[in-house]
N, C-alpha and C positions, 0 to 999 in steps of 0.2 A: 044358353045352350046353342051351340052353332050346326048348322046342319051340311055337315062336309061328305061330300061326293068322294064315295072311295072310284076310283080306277075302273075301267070297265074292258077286260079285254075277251075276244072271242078268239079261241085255238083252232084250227080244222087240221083234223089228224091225230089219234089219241093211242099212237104208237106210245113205245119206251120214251123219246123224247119229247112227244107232245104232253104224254099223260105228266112228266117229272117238269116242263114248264109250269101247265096246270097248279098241279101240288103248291109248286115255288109259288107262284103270284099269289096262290089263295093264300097261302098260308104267310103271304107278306100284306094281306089284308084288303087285296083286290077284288072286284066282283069277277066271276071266269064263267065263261061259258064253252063246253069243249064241244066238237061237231067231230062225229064220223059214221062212216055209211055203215061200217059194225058193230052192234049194242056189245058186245064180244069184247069189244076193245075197252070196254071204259072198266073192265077188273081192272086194268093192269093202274088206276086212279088210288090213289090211299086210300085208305079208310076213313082217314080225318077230310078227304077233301068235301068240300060243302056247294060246290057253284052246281053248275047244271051242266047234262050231258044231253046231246041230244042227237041221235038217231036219223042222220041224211045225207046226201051229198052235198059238201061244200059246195058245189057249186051251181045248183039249184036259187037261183032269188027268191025262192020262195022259201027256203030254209033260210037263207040267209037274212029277209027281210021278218022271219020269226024270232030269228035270237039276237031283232033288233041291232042289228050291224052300224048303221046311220048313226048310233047314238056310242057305239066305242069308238075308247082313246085309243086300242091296237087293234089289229089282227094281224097272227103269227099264224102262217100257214106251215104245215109239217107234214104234207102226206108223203107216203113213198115213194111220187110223182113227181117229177119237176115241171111239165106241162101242166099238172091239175095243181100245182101251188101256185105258178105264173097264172095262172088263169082265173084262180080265186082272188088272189093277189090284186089284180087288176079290176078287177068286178070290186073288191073294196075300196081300190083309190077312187076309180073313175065314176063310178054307178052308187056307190054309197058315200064318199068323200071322208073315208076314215083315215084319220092324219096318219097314223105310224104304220105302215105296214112292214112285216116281215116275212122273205121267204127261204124257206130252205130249198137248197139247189146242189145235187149231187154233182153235176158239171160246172167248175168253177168260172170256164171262160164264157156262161152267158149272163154272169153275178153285171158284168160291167153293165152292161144292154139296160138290165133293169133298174139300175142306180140311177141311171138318168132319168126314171118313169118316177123318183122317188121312194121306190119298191126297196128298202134294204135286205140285202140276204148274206145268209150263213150258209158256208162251206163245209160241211164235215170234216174232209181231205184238206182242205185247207189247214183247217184246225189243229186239226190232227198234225199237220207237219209243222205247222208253226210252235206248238207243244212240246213235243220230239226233239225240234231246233234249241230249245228253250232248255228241255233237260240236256243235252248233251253238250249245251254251251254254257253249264251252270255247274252240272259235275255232281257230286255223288251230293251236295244237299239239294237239290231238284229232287234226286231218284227218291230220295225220301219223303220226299213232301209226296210226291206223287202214288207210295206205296203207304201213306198212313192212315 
């Protein structure tokens, strides 16, 4: 019998997009842990989800060094912030040395800045136009896939 280490990743932020990360990784067999300053926010988590939520600001070390940060493979930052995901962000690479970080950033021209810190981030707007690009350069079977 082998004793394999599922994944360990910690979410700050358990908006619509943090909570449906969340969902995704548990439910792809990962351990998750979600962090947000609103106990309010963790309804919007499944039913089925099983990791742990916990109740602080991400960017508190002293929350962060409770849901054991030092010992995850990611943290994806999602708050509504782009200063408080840059900021947690950072506090993961530098202060706990957690390999993957992710951050969501509503303003897409300062994605470059952080990519150099090793900070990977997602753009909404970006997204979203890249998508858009994608159906309307694909033609009516895109619009379908995307209405199904």
């Amino acid at each position: 019998m082998t004793n394999k280490r599922h994944a360990y990743t910690v979410v700050v932020g358990c908006g619509r997009l943090g909570a449906g990360i969340a969902d995704t990784l548990y439910g792809e067999g990962e351990d998750v842990v979600v962090v947000d300053k609103d106990k309010d926010s963790f309804r919007k988590l499944s039913s089925s989800f099983g990791g742990l939520s916990v109740e602080g600001n991400g960017m508190d070390l002293d929350i962060l060094d409770s849901v054991e940060l030092k010992r995850a493979d990611t943290l994806i930052a999602v708050t509504d912030n782009d200063n408080v995901n840059i900021m947690i962000s950072q506090l993961a690479k530098e202060v706990f040395n957690v390999r993957k970080v992710i951050a969501r950033l509503s303003d897409p021209q300062r994605s470059c800045v952080y990519q150099d810190f090793g900070i990977e981030t997602i753009c909404p707007s970006v997204l979203s136009a890249r998508q858009v690009d994608l159906i309307l350069n694909r033609g009516t079977e895109a619009s379908k896939e995307v209405h199904a």
